[in-house]
N, CA, C, O and CB atoms as a CASP TS submission, in Angstrom:
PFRMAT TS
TARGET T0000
AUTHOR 0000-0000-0000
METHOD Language model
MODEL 1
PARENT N/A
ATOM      1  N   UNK     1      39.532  14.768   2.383  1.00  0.00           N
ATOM      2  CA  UNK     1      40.368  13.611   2.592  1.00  0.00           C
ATOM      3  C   UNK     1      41.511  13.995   3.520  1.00  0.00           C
ATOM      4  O   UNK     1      42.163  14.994   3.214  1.00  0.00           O
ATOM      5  CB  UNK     1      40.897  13.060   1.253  1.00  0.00           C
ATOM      6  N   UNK     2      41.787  13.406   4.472  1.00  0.00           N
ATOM      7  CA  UNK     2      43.233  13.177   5.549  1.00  0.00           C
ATOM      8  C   UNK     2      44.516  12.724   5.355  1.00  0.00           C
ATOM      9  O   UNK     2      44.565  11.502   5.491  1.00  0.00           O
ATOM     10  CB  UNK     2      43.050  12.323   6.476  1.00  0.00           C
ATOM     11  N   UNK     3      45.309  13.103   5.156  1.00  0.00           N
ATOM     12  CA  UNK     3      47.072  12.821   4.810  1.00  0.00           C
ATOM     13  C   UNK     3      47.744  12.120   6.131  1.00  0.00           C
ATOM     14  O   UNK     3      47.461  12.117   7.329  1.00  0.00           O
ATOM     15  CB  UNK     3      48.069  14.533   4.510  1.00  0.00           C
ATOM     16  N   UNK     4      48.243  11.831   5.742  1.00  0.00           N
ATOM     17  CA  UNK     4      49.485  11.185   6.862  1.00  0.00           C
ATOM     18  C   UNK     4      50.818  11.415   6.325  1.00  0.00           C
ATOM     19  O   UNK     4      51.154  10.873   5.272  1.00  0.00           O
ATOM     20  CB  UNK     4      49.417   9.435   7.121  1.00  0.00           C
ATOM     21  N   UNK     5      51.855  12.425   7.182  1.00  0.00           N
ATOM     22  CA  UNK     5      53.228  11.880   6.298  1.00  0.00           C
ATOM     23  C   UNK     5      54.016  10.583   6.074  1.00  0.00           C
ATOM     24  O   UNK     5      53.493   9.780   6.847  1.00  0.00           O
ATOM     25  CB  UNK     5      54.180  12.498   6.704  1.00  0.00           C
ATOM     26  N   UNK     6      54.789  10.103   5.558  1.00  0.00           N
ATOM     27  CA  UNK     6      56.052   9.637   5.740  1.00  0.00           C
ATOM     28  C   UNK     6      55.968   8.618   6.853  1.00  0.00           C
ATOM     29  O   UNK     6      55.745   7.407   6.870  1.00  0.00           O
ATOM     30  CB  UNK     6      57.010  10.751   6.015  1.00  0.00           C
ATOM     31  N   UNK     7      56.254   9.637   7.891  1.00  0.00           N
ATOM     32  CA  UNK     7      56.978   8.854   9.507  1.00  0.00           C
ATOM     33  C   UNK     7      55.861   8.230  10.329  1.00  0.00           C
ATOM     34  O   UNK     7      56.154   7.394  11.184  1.00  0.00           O
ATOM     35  CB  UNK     7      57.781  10.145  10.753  1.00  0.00           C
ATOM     36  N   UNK     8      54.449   8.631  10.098  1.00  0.00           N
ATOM     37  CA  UNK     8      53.062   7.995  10.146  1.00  0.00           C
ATOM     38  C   UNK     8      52.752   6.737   9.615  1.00  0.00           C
ATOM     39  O   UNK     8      52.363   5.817  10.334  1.00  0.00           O
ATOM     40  CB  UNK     8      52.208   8.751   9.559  1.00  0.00           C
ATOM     41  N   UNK     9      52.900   6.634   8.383  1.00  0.00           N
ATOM     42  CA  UNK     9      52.735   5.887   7.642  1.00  0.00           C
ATOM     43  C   UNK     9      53.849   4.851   8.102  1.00  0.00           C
ATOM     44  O   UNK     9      53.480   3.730   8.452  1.00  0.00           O
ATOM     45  CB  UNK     9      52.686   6.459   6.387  1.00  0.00           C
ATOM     46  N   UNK    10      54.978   5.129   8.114  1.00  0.00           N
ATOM     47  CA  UNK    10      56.251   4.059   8.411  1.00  0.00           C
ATOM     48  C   UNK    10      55.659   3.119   9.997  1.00  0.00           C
ATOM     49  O   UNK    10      55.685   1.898  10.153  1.00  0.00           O
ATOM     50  CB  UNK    10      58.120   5.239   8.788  1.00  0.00           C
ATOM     51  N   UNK    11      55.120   4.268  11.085  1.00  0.00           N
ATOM     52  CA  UNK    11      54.838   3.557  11.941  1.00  0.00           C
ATOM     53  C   UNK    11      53.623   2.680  11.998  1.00  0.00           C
ATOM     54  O   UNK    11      53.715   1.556  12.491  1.00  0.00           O
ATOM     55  CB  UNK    11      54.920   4.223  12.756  1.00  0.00           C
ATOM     56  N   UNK    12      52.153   3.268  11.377  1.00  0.00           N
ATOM     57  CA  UNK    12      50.998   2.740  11.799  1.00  0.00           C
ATOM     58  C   UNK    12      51.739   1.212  10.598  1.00  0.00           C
ATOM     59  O   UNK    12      51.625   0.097  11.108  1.00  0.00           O
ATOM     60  CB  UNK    12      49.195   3.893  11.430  1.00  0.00           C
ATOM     61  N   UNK    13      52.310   1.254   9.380  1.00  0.00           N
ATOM     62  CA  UNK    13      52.475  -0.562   8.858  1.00  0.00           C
ATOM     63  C   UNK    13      53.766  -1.186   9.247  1.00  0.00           C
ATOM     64  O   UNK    13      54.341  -1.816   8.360  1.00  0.00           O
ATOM     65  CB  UNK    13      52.472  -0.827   7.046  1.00  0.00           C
ATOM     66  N   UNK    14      54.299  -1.125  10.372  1.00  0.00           N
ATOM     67  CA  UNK    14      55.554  -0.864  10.950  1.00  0.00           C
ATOM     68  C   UNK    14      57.157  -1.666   9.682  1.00  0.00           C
ATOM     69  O   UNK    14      57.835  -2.692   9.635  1.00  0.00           O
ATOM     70  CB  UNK    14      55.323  -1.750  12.794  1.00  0.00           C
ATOM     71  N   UNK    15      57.043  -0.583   9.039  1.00  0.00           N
ATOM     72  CA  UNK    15      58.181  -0.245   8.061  1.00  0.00           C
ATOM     73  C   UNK    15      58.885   0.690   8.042  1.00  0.00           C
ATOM     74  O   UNK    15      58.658   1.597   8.842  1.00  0.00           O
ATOM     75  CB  UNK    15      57.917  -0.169   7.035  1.00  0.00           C
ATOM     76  N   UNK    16      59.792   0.773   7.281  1.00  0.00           N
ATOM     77  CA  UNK    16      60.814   2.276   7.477  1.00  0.00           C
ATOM     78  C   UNK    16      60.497   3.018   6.877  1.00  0.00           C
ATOM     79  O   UNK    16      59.752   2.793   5.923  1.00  0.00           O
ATOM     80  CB  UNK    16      62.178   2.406   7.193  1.00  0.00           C
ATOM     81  N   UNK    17      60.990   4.373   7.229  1.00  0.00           N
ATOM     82  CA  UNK    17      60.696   5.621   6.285  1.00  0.00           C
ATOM     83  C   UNK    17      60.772   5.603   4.896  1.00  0.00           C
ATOM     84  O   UNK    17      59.960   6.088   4.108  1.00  0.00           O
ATOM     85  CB  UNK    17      61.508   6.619   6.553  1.00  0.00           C
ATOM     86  N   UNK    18      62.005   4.895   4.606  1.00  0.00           N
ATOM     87  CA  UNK    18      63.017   4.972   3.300  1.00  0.00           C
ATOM     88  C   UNK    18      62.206   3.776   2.695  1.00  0.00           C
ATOM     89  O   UNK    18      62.609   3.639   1.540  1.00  0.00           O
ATOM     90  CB  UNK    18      64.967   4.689   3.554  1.00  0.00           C
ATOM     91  N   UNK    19      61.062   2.685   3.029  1.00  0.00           N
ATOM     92  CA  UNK    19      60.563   2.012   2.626  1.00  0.00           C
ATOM     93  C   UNK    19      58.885   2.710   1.960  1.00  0.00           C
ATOM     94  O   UNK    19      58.134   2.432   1.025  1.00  0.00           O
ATOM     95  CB  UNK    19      60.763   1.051   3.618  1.00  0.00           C
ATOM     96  N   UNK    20      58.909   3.642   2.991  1.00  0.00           N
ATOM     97  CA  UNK    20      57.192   3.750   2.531  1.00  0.00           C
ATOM     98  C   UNK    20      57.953   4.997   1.314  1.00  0.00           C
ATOM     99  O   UNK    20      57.335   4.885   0.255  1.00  0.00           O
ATOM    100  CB  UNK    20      55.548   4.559   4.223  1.00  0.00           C
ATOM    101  N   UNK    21      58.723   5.751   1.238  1.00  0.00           N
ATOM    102  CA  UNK    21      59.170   6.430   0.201  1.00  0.00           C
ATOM    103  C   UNK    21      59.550   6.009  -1.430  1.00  0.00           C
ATOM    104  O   UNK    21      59.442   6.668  -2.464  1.00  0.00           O
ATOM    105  CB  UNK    21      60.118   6.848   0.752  1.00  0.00           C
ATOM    106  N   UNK    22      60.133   4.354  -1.134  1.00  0.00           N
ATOM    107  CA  UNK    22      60.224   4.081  -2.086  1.00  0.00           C
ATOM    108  C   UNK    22      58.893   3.212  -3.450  1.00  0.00           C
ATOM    109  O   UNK    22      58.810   2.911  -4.641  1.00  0.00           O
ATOM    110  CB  UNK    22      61.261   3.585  -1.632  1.00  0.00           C
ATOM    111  N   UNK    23      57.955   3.161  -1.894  1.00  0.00           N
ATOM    112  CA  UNK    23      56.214   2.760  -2.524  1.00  0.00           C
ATOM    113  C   UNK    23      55.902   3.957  -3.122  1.00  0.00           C
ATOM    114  O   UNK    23      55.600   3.782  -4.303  1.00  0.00           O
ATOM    115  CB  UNK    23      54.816   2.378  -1.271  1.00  0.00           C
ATOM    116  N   UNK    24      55.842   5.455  -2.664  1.00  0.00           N
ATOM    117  CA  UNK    24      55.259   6.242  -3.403  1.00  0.00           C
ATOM    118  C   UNK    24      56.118   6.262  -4.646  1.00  0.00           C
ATOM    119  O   UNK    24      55.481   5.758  -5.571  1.00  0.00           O
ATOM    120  CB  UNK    24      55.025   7.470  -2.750  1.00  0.00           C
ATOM    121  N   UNK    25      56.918   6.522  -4.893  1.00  0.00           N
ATOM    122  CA  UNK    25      57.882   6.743  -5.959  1.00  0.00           C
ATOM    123  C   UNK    25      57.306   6.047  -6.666  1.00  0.00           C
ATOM    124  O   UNK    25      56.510   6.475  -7.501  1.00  0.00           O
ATOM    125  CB  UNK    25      59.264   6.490  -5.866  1.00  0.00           C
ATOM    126  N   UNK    26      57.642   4.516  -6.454  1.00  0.00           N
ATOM    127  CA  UNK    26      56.789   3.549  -7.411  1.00  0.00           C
ATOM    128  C   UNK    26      55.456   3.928  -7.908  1.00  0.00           C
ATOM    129  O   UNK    26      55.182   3.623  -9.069  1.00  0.00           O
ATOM    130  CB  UNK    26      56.533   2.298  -6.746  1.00  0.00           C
ATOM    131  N   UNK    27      54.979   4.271  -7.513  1.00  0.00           N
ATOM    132  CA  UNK    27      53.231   4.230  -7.395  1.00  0.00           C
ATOM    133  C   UNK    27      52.643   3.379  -6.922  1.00  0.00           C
ATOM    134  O   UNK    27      51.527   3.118  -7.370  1.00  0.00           O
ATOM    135  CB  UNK    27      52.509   4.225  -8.437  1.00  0.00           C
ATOM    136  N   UNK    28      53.196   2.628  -5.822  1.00  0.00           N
ATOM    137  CA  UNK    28      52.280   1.524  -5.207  1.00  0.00           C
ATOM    138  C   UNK    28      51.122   1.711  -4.061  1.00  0.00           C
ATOM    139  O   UNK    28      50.305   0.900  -3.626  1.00  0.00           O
ATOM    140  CB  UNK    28      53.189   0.600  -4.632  1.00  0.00           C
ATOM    141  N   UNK    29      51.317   2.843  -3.796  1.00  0.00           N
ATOM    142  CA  UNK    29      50.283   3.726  -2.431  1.00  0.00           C
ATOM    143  C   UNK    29      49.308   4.576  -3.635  1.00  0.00           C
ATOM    144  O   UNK    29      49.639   5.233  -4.622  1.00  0.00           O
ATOM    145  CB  UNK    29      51.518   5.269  -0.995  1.00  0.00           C
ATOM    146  N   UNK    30      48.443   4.349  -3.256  1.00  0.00           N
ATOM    147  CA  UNK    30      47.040   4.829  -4.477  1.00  0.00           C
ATOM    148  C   UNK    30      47.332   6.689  -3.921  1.00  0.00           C
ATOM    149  O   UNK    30      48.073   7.149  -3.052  1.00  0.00           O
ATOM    150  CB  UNK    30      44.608   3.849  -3.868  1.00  0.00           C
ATOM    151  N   UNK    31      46.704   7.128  -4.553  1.00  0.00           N
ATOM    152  CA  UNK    31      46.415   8.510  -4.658  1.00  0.00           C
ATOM    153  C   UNK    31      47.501   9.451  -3.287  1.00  0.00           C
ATOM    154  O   UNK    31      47.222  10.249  -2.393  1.00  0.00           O
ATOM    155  CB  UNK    31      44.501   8.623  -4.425  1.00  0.00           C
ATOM    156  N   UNK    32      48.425   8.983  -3.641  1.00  0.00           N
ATOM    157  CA  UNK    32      49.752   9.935  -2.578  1.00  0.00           C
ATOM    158  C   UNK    32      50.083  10.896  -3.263  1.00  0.00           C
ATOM    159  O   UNK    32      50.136  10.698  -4.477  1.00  0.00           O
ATOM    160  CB  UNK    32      51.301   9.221  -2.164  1.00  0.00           C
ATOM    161  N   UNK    33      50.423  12.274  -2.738  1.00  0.00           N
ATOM    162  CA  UNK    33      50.819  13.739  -3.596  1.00  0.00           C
ATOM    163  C   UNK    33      51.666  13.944  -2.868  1.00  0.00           C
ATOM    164  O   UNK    33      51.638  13.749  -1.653  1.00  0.00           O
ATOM    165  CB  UNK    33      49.861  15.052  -3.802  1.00  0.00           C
ATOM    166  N   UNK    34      52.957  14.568  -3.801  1.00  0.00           N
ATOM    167  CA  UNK    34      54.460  15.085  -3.172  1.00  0.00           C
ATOM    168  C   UNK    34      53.950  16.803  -3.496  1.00  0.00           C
ATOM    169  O   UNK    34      53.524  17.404  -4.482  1.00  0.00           O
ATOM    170  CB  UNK    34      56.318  14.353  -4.300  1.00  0.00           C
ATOM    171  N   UNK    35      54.213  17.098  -2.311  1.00  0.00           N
ATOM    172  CA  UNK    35      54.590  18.694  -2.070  1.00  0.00           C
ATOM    173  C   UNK    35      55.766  18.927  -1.949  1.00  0.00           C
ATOM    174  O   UNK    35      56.376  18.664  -0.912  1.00  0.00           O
ATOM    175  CB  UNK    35      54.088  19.337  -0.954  1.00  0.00           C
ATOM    176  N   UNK    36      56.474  19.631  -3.309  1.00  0.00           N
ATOM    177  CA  UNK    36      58.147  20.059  -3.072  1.00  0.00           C
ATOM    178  C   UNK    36      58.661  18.288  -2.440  1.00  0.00           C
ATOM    179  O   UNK    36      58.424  17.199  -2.962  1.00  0.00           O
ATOM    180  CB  UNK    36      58.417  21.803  -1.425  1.00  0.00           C
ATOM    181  N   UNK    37      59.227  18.531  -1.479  1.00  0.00           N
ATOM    182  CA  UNK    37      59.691  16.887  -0.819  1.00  0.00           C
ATOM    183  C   UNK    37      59.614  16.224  -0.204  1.00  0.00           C
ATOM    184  O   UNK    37      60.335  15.255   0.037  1.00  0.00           O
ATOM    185  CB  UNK    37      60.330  16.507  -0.525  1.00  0.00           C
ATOM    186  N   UNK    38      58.194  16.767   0.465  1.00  0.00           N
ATOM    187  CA  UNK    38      56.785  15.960   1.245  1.00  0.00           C
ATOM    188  C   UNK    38      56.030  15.064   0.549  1.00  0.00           C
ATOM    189  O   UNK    38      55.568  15.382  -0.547  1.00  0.00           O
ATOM    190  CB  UNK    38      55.658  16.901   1.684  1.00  0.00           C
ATOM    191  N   UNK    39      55.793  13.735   1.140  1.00  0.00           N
ATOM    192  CA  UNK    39      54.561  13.040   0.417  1.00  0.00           C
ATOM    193  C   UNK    39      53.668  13.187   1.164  1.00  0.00           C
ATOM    194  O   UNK    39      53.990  12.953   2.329  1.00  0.00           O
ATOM    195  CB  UNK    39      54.585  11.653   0.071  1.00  0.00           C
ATOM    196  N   UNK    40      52.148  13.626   0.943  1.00  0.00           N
ATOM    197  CA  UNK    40      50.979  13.229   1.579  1.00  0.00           C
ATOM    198  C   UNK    40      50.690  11.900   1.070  1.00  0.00           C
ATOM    199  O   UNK    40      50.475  11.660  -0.118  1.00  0.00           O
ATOM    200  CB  UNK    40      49.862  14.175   1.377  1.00  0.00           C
ATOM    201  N   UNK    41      50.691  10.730   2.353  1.00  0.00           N
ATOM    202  CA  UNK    41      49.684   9.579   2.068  1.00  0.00           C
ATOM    203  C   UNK    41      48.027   9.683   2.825  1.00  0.00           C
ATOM    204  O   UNK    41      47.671  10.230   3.869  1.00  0.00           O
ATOM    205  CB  UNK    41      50.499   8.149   2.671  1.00  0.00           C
ATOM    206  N   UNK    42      47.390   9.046   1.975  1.00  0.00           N
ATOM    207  CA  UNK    42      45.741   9.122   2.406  1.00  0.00           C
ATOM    208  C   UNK    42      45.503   8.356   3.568  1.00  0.00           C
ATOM    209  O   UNK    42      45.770   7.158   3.480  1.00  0.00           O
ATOM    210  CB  UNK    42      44.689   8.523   1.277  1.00  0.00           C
ATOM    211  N   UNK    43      45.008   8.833   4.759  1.00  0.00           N
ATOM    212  CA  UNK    43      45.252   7.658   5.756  1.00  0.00           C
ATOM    213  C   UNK    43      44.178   6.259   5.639  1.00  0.00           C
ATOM    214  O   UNK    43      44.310   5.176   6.210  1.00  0.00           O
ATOM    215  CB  UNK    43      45.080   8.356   7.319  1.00  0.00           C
ATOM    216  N   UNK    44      43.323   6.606   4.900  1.00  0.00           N
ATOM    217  CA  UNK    44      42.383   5.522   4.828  1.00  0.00           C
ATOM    218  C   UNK    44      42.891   3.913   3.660  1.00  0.00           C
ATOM    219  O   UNK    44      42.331   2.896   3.251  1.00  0.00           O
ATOM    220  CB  UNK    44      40.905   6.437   4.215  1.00  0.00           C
ATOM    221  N   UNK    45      44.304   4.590   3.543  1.00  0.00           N
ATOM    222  CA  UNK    45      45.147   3.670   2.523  1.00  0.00           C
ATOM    223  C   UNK    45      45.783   2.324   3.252  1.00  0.00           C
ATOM    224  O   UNK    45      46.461   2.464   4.270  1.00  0.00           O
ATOM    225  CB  UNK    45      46.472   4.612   1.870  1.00  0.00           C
ATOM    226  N   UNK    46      45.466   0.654   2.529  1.00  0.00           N
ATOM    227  CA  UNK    46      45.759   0.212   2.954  1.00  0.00           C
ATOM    228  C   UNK    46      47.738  -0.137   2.929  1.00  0.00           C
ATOM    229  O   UNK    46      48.423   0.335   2.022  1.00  0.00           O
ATOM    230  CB  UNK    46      44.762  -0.346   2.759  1.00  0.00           C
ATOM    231  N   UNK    47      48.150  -0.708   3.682  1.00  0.00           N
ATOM    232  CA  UNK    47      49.601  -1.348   2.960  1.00  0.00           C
ATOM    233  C   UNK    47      49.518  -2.213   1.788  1.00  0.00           C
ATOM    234  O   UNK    47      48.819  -3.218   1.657  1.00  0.00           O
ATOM    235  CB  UNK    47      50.397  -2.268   3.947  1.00  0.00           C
ATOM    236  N   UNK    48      50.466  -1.597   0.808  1.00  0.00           N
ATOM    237  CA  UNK    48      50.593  -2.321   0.015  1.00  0.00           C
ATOM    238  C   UNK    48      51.296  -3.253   0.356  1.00  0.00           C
ATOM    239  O   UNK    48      52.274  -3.039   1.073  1.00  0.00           O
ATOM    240  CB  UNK    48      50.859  -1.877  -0.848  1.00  0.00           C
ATOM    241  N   UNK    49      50.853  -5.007  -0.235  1.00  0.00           N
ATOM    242  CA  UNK    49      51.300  -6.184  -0.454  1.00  0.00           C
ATOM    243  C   UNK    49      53.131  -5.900  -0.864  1.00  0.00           C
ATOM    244  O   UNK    49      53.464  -5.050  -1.690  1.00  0.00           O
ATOM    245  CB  UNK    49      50.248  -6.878  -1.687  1.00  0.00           C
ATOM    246  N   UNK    50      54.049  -6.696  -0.188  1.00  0.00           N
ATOM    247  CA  UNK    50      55.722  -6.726  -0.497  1.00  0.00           C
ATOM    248  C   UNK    50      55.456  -7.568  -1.836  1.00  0.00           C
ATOM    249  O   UNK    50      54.855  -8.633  -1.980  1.00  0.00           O
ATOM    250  CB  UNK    50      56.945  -7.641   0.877  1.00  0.00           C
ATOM    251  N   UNK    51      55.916  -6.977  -2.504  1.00  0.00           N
ATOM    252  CA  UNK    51      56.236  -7.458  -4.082  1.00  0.00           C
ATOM    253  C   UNK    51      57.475  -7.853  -4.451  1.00  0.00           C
ATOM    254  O   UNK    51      57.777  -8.136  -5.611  1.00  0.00           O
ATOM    255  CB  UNK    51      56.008  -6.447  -5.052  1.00  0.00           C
ATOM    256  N   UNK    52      58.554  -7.903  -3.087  1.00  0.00           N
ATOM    257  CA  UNK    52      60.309  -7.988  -3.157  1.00  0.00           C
ATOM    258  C   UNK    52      59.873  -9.096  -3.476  1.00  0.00           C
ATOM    259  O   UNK    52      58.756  -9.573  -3.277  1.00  0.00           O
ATOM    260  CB  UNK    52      61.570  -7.782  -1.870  1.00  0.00           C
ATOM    261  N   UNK    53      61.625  -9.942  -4.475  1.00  0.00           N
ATOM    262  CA  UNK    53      61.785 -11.169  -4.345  1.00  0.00           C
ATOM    263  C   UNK    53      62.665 -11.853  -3.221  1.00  0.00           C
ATOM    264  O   UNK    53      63.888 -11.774  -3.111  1.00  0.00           O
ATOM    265  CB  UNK    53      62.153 -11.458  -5.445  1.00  0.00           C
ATOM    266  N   UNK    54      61.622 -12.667  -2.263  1.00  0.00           N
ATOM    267  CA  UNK    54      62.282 -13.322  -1.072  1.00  0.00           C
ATOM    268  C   UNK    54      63.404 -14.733  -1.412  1.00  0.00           C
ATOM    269  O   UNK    54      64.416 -15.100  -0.814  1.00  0.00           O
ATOM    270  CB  UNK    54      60.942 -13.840  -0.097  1.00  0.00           C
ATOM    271  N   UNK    55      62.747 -15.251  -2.555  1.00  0.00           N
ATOM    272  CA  UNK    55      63.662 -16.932  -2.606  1.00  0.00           C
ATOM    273  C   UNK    55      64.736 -16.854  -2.837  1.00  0.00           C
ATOM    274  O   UNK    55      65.499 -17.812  -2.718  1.00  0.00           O
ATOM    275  CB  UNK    55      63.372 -18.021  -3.603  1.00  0.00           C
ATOM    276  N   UNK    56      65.153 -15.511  -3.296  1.00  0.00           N
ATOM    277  CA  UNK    56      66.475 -15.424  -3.929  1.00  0.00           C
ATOM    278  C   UNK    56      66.830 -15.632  -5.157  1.00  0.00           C
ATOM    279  O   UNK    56      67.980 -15.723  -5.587  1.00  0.00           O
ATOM    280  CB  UNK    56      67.172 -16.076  -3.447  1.00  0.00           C
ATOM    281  N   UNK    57      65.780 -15.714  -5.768  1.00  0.00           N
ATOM    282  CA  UNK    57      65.591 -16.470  -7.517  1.00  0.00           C
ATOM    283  C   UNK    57      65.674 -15.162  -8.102  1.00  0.00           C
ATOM    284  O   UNK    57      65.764 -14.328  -7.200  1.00  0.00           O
ATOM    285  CB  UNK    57      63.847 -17.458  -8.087  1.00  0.00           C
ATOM    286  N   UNK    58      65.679 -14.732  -9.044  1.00  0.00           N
ATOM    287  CA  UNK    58      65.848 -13.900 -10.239  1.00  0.00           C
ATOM    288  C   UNK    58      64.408 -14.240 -10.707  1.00  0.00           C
ATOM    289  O   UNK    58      64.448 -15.396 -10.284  1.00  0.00           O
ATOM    290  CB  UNK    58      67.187 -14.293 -11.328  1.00  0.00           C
ATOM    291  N   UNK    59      63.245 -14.150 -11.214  1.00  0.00           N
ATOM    292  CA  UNK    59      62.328 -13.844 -12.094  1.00  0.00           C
ATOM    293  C   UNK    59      62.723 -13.507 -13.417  1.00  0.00           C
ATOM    294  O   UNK    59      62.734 -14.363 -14.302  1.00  0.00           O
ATOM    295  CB  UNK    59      61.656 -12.941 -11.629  1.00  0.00           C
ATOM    296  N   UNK    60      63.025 -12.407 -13.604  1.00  0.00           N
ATOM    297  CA  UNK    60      63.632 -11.858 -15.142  1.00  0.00           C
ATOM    298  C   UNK    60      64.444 -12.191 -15.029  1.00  0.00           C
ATOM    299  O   UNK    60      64.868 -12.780 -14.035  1.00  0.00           O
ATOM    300  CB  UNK    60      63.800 -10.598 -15.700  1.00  0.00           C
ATOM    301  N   UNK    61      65.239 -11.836 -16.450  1.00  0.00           N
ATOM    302  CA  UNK    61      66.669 -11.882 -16.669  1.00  0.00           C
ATOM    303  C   UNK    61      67.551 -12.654 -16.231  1.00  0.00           C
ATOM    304  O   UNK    61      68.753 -12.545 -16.475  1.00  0.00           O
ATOM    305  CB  UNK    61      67.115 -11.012 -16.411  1.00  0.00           C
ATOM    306  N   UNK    62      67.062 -13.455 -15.584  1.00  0.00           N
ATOM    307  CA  UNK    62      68.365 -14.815 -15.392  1.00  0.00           C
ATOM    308  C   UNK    62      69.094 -15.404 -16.733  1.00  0.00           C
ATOM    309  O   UNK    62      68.460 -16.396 -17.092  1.00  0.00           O
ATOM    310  CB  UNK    62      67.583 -16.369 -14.689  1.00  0.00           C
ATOM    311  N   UNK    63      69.590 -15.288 -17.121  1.00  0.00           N
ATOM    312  CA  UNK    63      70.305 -15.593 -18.801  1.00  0.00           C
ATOM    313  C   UNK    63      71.726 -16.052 -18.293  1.00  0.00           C
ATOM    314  O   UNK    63      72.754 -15.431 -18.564  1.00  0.00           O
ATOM    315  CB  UNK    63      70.483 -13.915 -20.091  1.00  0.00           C
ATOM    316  N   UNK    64      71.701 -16.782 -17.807  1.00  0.00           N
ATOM    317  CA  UNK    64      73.004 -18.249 -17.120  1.00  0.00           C
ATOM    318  C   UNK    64      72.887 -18.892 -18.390  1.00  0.00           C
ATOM    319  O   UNK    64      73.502 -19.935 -18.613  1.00  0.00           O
ATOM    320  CB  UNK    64      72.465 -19.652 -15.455  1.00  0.00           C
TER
END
């Protein structure tokens, strides 16, 4: 299997670094491995779907 770092990954789904970092963390990039403070992503991985909330609404915890 083929890795891509970080700054690969940020460019080929054109997002930021600090964005595709905070997918692995999550676990939203399937089978990614951190070396020390490297992530390998799999290049055959698609982008994950934005799961942010855009409307500005709260989902949880709104308790107004």
């Amino acid at each position: 299997m083929e890795y891509m770092t970080i700054q690969e990954a940020s460019e080929k789904w054109g997002i930021t670094c600090r964005r595709v970092q905070v997918l692995c963390v999550e676990g939203r990039i399937p089978n990614c491995i951190k070396f020390g403070r490297q992530w390998a992503i799999p290049t055959d991985v698609e982008k994950p779907n934005d799961a942010r909330i855009k409307s500005g609404k709260y989902i949880k915890g709104d308790e107004r």
